[in-house]
C-alpha positions as CSV (number, residue, x, y, z in Angstrom):
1,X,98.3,145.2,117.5
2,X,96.9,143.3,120.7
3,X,95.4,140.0,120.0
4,X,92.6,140.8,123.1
5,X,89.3,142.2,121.7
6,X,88.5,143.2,125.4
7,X,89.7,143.1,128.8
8,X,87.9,140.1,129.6
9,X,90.0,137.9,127.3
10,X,93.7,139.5,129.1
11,X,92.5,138.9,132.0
12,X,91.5,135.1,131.1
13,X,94.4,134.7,129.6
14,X,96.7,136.5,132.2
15,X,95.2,133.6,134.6
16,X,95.5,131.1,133.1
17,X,99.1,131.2,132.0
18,X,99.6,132.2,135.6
19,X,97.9,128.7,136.9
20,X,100.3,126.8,133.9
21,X,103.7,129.0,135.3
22,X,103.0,128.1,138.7
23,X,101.2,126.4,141.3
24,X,99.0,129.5,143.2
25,X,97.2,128.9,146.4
26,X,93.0,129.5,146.0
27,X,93.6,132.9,148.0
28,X,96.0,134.2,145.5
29,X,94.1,133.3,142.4
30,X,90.5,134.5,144.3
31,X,92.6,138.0,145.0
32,X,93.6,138.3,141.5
33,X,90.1,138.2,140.1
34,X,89.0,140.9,142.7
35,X,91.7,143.1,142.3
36,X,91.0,142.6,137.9
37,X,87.2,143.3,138.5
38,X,88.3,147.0,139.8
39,X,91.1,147.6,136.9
40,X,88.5,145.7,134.4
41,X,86.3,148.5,135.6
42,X,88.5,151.0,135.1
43,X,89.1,150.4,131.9
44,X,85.9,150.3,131.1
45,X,85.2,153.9,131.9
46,X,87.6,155.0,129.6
47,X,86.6,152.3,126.8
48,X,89.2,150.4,126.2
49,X,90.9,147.2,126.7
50,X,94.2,148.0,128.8
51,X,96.2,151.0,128.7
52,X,99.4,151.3,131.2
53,X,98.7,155.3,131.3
54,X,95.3,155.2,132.6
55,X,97.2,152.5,135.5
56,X,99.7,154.3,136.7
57,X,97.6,157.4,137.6
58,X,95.2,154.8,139.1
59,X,98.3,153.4,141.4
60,X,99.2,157.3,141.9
61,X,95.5,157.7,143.1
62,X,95.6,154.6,145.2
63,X,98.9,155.6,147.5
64,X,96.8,157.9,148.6
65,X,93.6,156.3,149.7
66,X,95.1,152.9,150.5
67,X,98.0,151.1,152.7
68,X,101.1,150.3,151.0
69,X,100.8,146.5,150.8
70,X,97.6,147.0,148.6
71,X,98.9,149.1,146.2
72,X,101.1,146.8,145.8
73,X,99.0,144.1,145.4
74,X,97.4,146.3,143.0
75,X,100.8,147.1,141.2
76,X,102.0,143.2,140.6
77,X,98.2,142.2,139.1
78,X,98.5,145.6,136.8
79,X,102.5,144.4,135.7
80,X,100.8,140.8,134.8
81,X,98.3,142.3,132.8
82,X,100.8,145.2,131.4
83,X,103.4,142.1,130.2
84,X,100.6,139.3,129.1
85,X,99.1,142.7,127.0
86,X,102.2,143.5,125.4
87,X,103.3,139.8,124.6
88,X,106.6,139.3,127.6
89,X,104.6,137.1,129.6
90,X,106.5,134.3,128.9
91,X,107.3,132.7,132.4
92,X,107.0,132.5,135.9
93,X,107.9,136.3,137.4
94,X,109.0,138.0,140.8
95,X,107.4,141.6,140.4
96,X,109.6,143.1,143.1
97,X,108.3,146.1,145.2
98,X,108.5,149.7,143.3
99,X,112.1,151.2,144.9
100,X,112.1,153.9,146.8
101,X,113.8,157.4,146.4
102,X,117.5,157.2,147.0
103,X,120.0,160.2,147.8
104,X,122.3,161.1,145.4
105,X,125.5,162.1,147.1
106,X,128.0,159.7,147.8
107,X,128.2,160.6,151.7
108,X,124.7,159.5,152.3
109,X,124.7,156.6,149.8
110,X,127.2,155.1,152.7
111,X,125.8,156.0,155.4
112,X,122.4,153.8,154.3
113,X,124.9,151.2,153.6
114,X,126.2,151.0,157.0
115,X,122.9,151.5,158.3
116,X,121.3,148.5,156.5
117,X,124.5,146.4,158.0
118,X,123.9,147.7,161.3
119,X,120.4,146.7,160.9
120,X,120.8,143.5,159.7
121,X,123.1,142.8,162.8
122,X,120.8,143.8,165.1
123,X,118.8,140.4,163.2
124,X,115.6,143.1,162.3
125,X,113.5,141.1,160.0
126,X,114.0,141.7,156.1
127,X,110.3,143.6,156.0
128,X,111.6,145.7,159.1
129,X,115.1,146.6,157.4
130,X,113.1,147.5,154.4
131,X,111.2,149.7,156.3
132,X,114.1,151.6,158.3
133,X,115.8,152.4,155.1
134,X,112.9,153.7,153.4
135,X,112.4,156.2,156.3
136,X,116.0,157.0,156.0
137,X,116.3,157.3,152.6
138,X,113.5,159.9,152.6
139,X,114.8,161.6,155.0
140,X,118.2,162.2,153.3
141,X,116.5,163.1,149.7
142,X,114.8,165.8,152.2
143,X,117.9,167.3,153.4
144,X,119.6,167.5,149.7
145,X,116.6,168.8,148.3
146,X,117.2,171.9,151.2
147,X,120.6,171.9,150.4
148,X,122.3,169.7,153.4
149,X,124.7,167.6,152.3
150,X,126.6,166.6,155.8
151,X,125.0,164.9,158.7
152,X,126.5,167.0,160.7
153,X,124.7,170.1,159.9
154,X,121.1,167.8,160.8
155,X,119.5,170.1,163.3
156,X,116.0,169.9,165.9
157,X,114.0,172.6,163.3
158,X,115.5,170.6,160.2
159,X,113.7,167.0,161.7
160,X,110.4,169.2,163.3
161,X,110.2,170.7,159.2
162,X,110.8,167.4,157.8
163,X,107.6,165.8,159.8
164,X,105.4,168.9,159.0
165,X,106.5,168.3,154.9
166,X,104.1,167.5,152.5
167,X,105.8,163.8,152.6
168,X,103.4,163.4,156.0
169,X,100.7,164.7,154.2
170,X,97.3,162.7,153.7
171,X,98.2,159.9,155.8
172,X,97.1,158.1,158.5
173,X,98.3,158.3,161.9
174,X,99.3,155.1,162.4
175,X,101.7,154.8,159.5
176,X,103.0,158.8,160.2
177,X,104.0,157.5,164.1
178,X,105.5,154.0,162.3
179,X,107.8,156.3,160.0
180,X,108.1,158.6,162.2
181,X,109.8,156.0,165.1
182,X,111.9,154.9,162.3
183,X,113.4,158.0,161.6
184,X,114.1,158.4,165.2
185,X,116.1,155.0,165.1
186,X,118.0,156.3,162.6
187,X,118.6,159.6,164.4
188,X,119.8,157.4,167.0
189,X,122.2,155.8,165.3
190,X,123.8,158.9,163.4
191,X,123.8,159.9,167.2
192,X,125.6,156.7,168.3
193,X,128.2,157.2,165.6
194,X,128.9,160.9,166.3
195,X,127.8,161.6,162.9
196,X,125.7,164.4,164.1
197,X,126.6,168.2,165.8
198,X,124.2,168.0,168.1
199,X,123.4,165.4,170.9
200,X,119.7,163.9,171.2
201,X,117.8,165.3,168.3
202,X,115.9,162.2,168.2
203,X,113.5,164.0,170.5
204,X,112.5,165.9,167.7
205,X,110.6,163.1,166.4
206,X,107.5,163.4,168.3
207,X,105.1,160.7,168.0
208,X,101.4,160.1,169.8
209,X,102.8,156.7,170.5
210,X,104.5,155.5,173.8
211,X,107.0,152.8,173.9
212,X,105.4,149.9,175.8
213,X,107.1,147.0,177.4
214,X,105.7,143.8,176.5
215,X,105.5,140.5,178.2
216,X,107.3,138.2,175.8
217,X,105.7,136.1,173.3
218,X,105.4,132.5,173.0
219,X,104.0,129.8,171.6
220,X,101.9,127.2,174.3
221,X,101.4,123.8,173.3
222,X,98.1,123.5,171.5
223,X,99.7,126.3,168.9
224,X,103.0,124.3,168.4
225,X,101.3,120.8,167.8
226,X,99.2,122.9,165.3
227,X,102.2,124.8,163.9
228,X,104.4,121.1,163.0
229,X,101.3,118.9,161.9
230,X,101.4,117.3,157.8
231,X,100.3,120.1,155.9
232,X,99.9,118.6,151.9
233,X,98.8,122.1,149.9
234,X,101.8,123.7,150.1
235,X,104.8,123.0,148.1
236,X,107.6,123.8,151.0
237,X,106.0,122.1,153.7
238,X,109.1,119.9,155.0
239,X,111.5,122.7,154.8
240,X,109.1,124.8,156.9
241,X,108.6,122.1,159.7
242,X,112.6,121.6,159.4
243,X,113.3,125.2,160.2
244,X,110.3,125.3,162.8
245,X,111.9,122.3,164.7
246,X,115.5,124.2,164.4
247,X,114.5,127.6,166.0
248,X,112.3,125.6,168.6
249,X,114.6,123.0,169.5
250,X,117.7,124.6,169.3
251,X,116.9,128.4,169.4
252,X,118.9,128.9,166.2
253,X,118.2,132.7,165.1
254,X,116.3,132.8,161.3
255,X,119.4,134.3,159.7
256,X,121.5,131.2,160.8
257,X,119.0,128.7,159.6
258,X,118.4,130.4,156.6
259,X,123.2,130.1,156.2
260,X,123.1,126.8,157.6
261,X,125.2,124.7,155.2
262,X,125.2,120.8,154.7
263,X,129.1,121.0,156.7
264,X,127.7,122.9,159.5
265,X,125.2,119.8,160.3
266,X,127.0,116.6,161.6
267,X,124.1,114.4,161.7
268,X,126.3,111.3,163.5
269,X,127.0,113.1,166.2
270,X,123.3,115.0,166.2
271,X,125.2,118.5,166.4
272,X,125.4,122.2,164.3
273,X,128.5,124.1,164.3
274,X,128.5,127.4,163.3
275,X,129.8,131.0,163.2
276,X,126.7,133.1,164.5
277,X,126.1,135.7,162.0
278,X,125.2,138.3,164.2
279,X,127.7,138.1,167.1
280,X,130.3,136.4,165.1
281,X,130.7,133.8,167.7
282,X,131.4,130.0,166.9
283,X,128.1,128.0,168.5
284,X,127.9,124.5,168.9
285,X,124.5,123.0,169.7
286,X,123.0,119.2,170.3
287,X,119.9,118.5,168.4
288,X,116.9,115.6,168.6
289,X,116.1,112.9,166.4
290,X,112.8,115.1,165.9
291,X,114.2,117.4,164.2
292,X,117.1,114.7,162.8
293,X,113.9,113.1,161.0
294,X,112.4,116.3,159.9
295,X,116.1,117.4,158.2
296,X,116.7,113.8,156.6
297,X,112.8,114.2,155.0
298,X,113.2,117.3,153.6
299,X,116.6,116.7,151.8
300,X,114.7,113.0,150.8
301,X,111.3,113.8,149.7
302,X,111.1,117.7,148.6
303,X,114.0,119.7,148.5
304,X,115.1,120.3,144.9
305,X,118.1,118.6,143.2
306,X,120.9,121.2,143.2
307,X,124.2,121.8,144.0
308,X,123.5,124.6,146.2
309,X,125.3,124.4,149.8
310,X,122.6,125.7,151.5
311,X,120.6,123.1,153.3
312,X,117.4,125.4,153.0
313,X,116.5,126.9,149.3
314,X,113.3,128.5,147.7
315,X,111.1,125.7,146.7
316,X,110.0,128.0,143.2
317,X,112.3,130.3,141.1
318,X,116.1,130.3,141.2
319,X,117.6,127.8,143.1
320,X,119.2,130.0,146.3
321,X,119.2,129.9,150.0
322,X,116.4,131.7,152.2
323,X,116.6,135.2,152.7
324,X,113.4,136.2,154.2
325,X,110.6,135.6,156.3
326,X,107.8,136.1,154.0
327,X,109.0,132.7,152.6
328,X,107.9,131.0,156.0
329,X,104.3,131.2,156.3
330,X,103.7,131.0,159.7
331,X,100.5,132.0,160.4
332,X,98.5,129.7,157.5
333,X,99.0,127.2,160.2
334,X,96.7,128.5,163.0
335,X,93.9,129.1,161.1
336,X,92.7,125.9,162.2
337,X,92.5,127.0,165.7
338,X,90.0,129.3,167.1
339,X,90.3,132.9,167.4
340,X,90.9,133.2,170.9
341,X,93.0,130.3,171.0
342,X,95.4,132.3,168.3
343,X,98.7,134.1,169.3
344,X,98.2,137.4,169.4
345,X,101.8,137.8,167.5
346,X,103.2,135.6,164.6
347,X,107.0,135.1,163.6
348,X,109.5,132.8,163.4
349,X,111.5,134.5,165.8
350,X,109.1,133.5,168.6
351,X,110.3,129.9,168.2
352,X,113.4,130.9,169.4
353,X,111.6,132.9,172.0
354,X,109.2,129.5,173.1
355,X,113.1,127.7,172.8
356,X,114.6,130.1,176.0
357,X,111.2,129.5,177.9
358,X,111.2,126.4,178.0
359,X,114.2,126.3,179.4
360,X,114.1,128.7,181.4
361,X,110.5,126.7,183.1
362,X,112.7,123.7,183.4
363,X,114.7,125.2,185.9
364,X,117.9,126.3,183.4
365,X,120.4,127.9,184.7
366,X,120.3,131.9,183.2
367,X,124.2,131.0,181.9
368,X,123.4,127.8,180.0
369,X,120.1,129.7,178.2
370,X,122.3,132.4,177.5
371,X,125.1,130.3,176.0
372,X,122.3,128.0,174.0
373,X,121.0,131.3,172.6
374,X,124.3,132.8,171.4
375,X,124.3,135.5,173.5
376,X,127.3,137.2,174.8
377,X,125.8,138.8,177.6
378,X,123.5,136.8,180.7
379,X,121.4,140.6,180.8
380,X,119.3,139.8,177.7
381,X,118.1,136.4,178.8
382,X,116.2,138.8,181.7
383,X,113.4,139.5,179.3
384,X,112.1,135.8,179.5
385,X,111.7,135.6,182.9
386,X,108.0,137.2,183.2
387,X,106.9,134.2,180.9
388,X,107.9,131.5,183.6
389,X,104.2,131.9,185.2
390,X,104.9,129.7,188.3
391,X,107.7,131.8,189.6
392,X,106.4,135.1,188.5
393,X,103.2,134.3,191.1
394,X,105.8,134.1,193.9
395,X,106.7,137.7,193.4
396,X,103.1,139.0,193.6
397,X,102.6,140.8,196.6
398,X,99.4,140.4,199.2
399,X,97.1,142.4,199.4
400,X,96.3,141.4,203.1
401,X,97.1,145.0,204.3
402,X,95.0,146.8,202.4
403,X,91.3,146.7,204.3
404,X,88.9,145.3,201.9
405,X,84.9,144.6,202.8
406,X,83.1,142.6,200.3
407,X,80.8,144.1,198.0
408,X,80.2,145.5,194.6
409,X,78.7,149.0,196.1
């Protein structure tokens, strides 16, 4: 027996032991009343005060009509209310996102394995990884359910039937070419690793999208002083300008911020040694007193007392290192800026980007930004040199052949 009368008391409640378990942000406690007026709703259409039936056709019904990230939104406010209902809401809780379908035979279970390594060396972001194995992962359920059980025997007709399944159906375009792109990156790679019969099947996934090259992204200087000014409503504030100043100021990648341990840092010298997770090459790099200061305050005024090694841990929950991105919230920062005068992309990773720019504007050799970057191979810094804007006007060419007579008409 329920000690609510109505829905109007769980949902009270639900809040306010939320606000006692943790400290929310405005935005997250303003979403949770809107997303409890629709299930409060809901529930009263079919009279009554909460029943975890009626939500989980509701969540059926809304994969449909909605994106993914709302229904999950949806999902986590329904599992408060489900556990505060039932009496286990008895503490702070991570509702992770619902897992996805996962092949059952062992051949396929490693070959996502090595995919997701593969992936993670590449240094996709945790949301993107997640992303690429769901695609694959679907796509291997497909081929069991039809009876193919070997990569090998993956054919063009077998990826054309897959796209025209009912998994495509009642979507939107936009997230049929996403998946779509990601199952020819995984195509790609079965391709790579001769794990297929037949050579450049990916061309079987057809999408309505192009690939586009793109002038790199970076960060100018009105959006960096905004990015690493004092922010006080935020409980992880330091740690963020910390890593902001490490990927800008040293061009360290997220993943080896996020392993950097307190004997990688030799803060007499002002230097971090370390084995670069994805090349596996040792890196030794100088750093400021900038980001010196922005360390030592940190470790002094908010990081939590632990005996973890990792210099950077979650500021709520267990006490562990970083492992995502979602845990750096970039882009609160530039909402003080106008809209026009926003980046047009947002990331961590552009830091690192801004990093190789600078240097590159400062007349770097293309050898010493390679080897400050950690990269084994002087091609990839190639990519940053249509963001040097001076020397990029030298190569335009004139127009002084081309007769021109002034004039609109």
């Amino acid at each position: 027996m329920t000690k609510f009368n109505t829905f109007k008391e769980l949902a009270d409640d639900t809040k306010e032991k939320m606000k006692s378990y943790h400290d929310y942000p405005i935005k997250t406690l303003s979403r949770y009343d809107g997303i409890v007026k629709i299930i409060g709703h809901l529930m009263k259409q079919n009279n009554c005060v909460y029943s975890t039936n009626i939500i989980d056709q509701w969540l059926k019904e809304c994969t449909i009509k909605f994106s993914k990230s709302t229904v999950e939104r949806y999902r986590r406010v329904a599992c408060l209310l489900s556990d505060n209902y039932h009496g286990n809401l008895d503490g702070w809780k991570i509702y992770s996102s619902q897992p996805c379908l996962i092949p059952k035979s062992n051949e396929y279970l490693n070959v996502i394995n090595d995919y997701k390594i593969f992936l993670e060396n590449e240094e996709y972001s945790t949301k993107t990884i997640l992303c690429r194995l769901h695609d694959a992962r679907y796509f291997l359920v497909y081929l069991e359910n039809n009876n193919v059980f070997n990569t090998k025997d993956i054919s063009h007709q077998m990826i054309s039937n897959y796209i025209l399944s009912e998994h495509f159906e009642n979507r939107k375009i936009a997230g049929i070419s996403a998946e779509i792109i990601g199952l020819r990156k995984f195509i790609s790679y079965l391709e790579d690793r001769n794990l297929t019969s037949y050579s450049n099947i990916h061309f079987a996934c057809i999408t309505k999208k192009n690939d586009i090259r793109r002038i790199v992204t970076t960060y100018n200087d009105a959006q960096m002083s905004v990015l690493l000014e004092s922010y006080h409503d935020f409980p992880s504030n330091l740690r963020n300008k910390a890593i902001y100043l490490l990927a800008l100021r040293c061009g360290l990648r997220m993943c080896d911020i996020f392993n950097l341990k307190f004997e990688n840092i030799d803060m007499k010298n002002k230097t971090i040694h370390i084995i670069q997770k994805k090349t596996n090459v040792a890196l030794s790099l100088p750093f400021d007193s900038e980001v010196s200061k922005a360390i030592i305050d940190y470790l002094l005024n908010e990081r939590r007392k632990c005996d973890c090694q990792y210099v950077f841990i979650m500021s709520i929950g267990q006490v562990r290192k970083l492992t995502h991105n979602t845990s750096i919230r970039t882009f609160r920062r530039f909402r003080s800026l106008k809209k026009e005068d926003q980046p047009n992309q947002f990331g961590i990773h552009i830091l690192r980007r801004t990093f190789a720019s600078s240097l590159l504007t400062a007349g770097a050799d293309v050898s010493l930004i390679s080897a400050a970057l950690g990269h084994i191979n002087n091609a990839t810094v190639d990519k940053y040199l249509s963001t040097d804007k001076q020397k990029m006007k030298r190569c335009a060419l004139s127009i002084d052949l081309f007769p021109y007579e002034g004039g609109l008409f």
